[in-house]
Every structure is written in C-alpha cells, then in structure tokens.
C-alpha positions as CSV (number, residue, x, y, z in Angstrom):
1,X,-18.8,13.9,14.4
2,X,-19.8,14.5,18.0
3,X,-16.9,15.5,20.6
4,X,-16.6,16.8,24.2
5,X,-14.3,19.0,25.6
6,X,-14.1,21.1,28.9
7,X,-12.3,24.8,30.5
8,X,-12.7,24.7,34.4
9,X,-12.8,28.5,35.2
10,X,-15.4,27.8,38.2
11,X,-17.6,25.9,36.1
12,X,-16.9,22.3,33.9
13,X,-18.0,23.5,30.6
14,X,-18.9,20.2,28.0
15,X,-19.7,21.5,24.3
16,X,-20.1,19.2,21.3
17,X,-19.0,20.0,17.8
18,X,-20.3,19.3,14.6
19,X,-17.3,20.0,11.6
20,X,-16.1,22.9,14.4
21,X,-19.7,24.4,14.8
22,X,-20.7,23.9,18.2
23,X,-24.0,22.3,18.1
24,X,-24.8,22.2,22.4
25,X,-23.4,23.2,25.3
26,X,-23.8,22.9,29.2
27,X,-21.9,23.8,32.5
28,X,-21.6,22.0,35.0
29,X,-20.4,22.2,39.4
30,X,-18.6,18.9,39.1
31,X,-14.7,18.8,37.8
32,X,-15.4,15.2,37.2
33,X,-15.9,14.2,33.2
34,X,-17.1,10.8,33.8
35,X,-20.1,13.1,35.5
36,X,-21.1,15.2,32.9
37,X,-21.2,12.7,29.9
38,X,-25.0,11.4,30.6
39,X,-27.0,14.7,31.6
40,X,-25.0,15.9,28.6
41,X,-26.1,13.6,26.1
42,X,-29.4,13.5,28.1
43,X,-30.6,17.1,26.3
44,X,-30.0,16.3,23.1
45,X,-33.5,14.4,22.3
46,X,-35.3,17.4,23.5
47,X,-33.5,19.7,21.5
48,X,-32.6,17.4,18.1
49,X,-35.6,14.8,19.1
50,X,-33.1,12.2,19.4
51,X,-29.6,11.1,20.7
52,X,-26.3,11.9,18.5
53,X,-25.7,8.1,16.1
54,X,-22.0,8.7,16.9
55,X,-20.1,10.2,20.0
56,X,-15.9,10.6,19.7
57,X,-14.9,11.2,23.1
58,X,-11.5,10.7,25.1
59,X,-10.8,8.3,27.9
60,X,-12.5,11.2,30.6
61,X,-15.7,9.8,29.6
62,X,-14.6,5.6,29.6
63,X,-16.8,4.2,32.3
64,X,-19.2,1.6,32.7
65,X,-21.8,3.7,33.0
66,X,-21.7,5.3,30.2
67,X,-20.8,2.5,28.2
68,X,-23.9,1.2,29.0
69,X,-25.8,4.6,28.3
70,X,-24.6,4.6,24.8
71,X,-25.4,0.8,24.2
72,X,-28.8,0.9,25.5
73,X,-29.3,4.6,23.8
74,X,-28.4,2.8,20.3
75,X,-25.3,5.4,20.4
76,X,-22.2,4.2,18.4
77,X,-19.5,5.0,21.2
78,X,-15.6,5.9,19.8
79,X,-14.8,6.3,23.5
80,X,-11.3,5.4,24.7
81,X,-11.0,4.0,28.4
82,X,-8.6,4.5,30.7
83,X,-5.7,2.0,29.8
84,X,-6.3,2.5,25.8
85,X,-3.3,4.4,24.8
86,X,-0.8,2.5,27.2
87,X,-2.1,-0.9,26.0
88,X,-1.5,0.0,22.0
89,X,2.5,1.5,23.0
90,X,4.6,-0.2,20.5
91,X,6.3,-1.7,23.6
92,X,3.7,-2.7,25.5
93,X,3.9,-5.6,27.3
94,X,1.1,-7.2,29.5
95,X,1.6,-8.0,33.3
96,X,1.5,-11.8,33.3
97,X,-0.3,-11.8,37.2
98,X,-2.8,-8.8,36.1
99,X,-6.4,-10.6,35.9
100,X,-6.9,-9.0,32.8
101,X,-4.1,-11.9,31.4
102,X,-5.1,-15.0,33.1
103,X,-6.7,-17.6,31.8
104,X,-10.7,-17.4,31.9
105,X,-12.7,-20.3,31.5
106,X,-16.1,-18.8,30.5
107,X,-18.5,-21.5,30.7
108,X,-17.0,-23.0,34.1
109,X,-16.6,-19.4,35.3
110,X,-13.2,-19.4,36.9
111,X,-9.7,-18.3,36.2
112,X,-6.3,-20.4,36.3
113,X,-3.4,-18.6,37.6
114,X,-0.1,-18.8,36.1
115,X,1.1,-21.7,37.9
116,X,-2.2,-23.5,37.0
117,X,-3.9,-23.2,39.9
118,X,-7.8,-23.0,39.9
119,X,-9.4,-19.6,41.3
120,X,-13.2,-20.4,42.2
121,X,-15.4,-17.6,42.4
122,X,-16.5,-16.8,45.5
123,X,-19.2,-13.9,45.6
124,X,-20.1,-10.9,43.8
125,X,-19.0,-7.5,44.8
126,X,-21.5,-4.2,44.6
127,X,-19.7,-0.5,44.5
128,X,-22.1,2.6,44.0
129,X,-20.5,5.7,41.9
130,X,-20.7,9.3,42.6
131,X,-23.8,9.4,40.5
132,X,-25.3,6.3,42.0
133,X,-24.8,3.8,39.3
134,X,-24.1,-0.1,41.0
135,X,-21.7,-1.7,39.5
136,X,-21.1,-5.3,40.2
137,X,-17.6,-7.0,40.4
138,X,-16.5,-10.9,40.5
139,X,-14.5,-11.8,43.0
140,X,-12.2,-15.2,42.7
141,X,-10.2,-16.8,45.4
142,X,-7.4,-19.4,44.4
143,X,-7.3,-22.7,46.8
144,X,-3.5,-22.1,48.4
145,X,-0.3,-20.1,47.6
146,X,1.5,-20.8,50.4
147,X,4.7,-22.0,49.3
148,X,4.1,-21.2,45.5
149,X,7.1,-19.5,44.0
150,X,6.1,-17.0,41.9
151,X,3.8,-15.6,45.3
152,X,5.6,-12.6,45.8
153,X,5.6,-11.8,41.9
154,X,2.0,-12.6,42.2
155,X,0.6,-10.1,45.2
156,X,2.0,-8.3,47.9
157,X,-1.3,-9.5,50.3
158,X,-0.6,-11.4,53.6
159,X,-3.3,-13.3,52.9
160,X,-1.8,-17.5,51.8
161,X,-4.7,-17.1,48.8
162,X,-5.5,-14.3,46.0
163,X,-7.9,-12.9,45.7
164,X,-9.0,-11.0,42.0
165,X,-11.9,-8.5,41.4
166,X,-13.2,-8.7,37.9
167,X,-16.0,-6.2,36.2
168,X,-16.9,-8.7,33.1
169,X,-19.6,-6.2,32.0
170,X,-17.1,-3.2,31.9
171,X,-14.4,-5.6,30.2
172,X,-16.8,-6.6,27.3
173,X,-17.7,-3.1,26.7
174,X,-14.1,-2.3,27.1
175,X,-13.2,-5.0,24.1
176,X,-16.3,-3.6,22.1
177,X,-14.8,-0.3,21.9
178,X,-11.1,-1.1,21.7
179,X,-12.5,-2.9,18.4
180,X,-14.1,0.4,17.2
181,X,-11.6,2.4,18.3
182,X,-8.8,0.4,16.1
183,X,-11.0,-0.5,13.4
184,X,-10.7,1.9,9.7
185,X,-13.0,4.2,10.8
186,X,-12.1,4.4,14.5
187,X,-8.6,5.6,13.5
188,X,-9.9,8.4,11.1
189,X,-12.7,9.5,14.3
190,X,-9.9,9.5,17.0
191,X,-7.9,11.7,14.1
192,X,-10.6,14.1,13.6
193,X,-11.1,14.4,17.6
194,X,-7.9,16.0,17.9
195,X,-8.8,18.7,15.6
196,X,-12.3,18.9,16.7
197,X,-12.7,20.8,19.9
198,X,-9.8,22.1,20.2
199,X,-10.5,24.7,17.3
200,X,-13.4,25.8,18.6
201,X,-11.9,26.9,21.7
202,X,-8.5,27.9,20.0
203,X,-11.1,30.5,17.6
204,X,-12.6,31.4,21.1
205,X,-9.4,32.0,22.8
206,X,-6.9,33.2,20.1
207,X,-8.8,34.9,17.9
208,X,-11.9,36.4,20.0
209,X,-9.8,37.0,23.2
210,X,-12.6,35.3,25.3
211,X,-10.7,33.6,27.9
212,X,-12.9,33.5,31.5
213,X,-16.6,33.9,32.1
214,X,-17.2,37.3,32.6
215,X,-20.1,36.8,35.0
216,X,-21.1,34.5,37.9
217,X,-23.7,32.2,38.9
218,X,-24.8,29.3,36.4
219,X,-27.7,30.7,34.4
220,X,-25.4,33.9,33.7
221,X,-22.2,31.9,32.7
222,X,-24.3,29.7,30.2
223,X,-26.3,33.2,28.8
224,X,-22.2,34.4,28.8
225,X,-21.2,31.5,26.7
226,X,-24.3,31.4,24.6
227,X,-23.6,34.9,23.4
228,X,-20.1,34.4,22.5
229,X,-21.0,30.9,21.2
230,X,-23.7,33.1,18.7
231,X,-20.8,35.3,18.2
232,X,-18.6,32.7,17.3
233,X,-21.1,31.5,14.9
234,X,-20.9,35.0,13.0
235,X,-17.3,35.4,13.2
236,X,-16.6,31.6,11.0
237,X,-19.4,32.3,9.0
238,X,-18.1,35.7,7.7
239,X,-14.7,34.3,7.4
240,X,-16.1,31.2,5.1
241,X,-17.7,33.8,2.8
242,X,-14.8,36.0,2.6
C-alpha cells in the first residue's frame, strides 16, 4: 500500500505509508500536488532499488504526466482524476454537448455533434506545464452552426462553428484508471487510503503534539521531521508490544 499525503506549514510535506509506517518522506516549496508526485517517486529506486508496484493516491496527483510516469515506470497507478467522484454520484448525469459524450469515430478521427454534424479535426494543440511536460491536444471544428437550434445549448462562442479540444492520451489513461479504480481491488485500495495517511499524521498530531516545524530552512525541516518520524517509529512499536 503506497499513499501520499501533505501539511503546508511553509513547506508541502509528501510522505508515503506502508500499513501506517511511514516508509519516505520529502518537502517540498511548491503548494502544488500534481508537482511533487514524480521527484517523489523519483527517490525511491535509490533508496528501495526500485519504484513502489502500487501507488494509491487521490485526485491531487491525476495528471497526464504522471499517468504516464507510472505507465512507463511499470507502476500500477490507483489514482483518481479530477472528475472521478462527480462522475460515479448516484445521480450523475452527463452533459450531452461536453466532448467527453459525443460521438468519436476512431478510425476516421472525427466527432459527430448531437445534431449529426461532422467535426473535422483541424490541428493539434501543444500546452507546456509548470514542470515542463508538453502535452498535446486535438482540436475539431464542425462545418456550420449558424442557424442550428440547439447552438446556444451547445456553446456560448460568437464564433458560427465549435470548436472542441480533446487530450486522447490523458482520456485513455483516464479510462485505464477509472477501470482500476472501480474494479474489486480498486475499491478495497481507495478504502484503505482513507485510513492510510491520515493516521500517521493523526498519531503525529494527537498523540505526540507535533503540529508545526519547529525550525526553518529545508535541510532543517526534513532533519525536524526525520526525528519525529524516528520517534514515531518508537512510540507504535512500543504500543504494538504492549
């Protein structure tokens, strides 16, 4: 069981947890998760000599990038993404003009709107991230909607044809982990994660009173957390004997 939490008093602290034993740890200047989640995992092959086989992590950590870190690392990813818990509500209900629900016509490559018209794709689209990864995005134009009645259910645009922005590579990783995420054993890993890191820092909090850093600058914070980490260590291990 692998799981990722943070506490932002200055610094974006990431630990992972093994059974409640935290097994690494690092700080970080960014308040961003999606940030932290490949330097993270980056340190574990020099201290285990080789990545985690499973990460459990909440929808923070759900972006391309990372997806693709953990496919190309061989890591079995139970990450949710951003729309995960509003798209398994009991009353959920797709938005028939999201591009997500039109029709896509895989070997032609090109979507049919819902009043049948064919959008063509026109180009590809290239955004950079805060870290630097490139991700690419389809763009699709339909012919005319000039006149079309269900135009101003459609877009809100001036512009007489839609235009859609699709990220195929980020929606098939997005479909890969939905399926892990709702399969037997994604149900009994996204149970577990709620239990996970949140006792470790409850033990840290509630029962050791260790609330704030009680030094600054980075090395010091992470020799700080290290010792109370240790001390942590000693405290559940003493408690499990007694």
């Amino acid at each position: 069981m692998f799981a990722l939490y943070l506490i932002m008093p200055g610094y974006n602290l990431q630990i992972s947890s093994e059974n409640q034993f935290i097994t690494d740890f690092a700080l970080f200047p960014n308040p961003t998760d999606t940030l932290t989640f490949i330097p993270f995992l980056g340190s574990f092959p020099g201290r285990y000599g080789r990545f985690p086989k499973r990460v459990v992590a909440d929808s923070g950590y759900g972006s391309e990038e990372n997806y693709r870190f953990m496919d190309e690392a061989g890591i079995e990813g139970f990450v949710k993404y951003n729309r995960f818990h509003l798209e398994h509500r009991p009353r959920y209900k797709p938005d028939t003009f999201h591009p997500d629900s039109l029709y896509y016509n895989e070997e032609g490559d090109y979507y049919i709107c819902p009043m049948g018209q064919r959008m063509s794709r026109t180009g590809t689209l290239q955004t950079r991230t805060e870290g630097g990864y490139i991700s690419q995005s389809a763009c699709y134009r339909a012919i005319r909607c000039k006149g079309c009645p269900l135009r101003c259910l459609c877009y809100k645009a001036k512009a007489n044809q839609r235009t859609i922005r699709v990220n195929h590579r980020l929606n098939a990783y997005k479909r890969k982990a939905c399926e892990l995420l709702t399969s037997e054993e994604g149900i009994k890993e996204r149970g577990r994660r709620c239990i996970e890191p949140e006792a470790v820092f409850g033990q840290m909090k509630s029962n050791m009173a260790y609330r704030r850093f009680r030094h600054m600058g980075k090395d010091k914070v992470a020799m700080d957390f290290a010792f109370e980490k240790d001390a942590l260590f000693r405290w559940i291990s003493c408690k499990n004997r007694a």
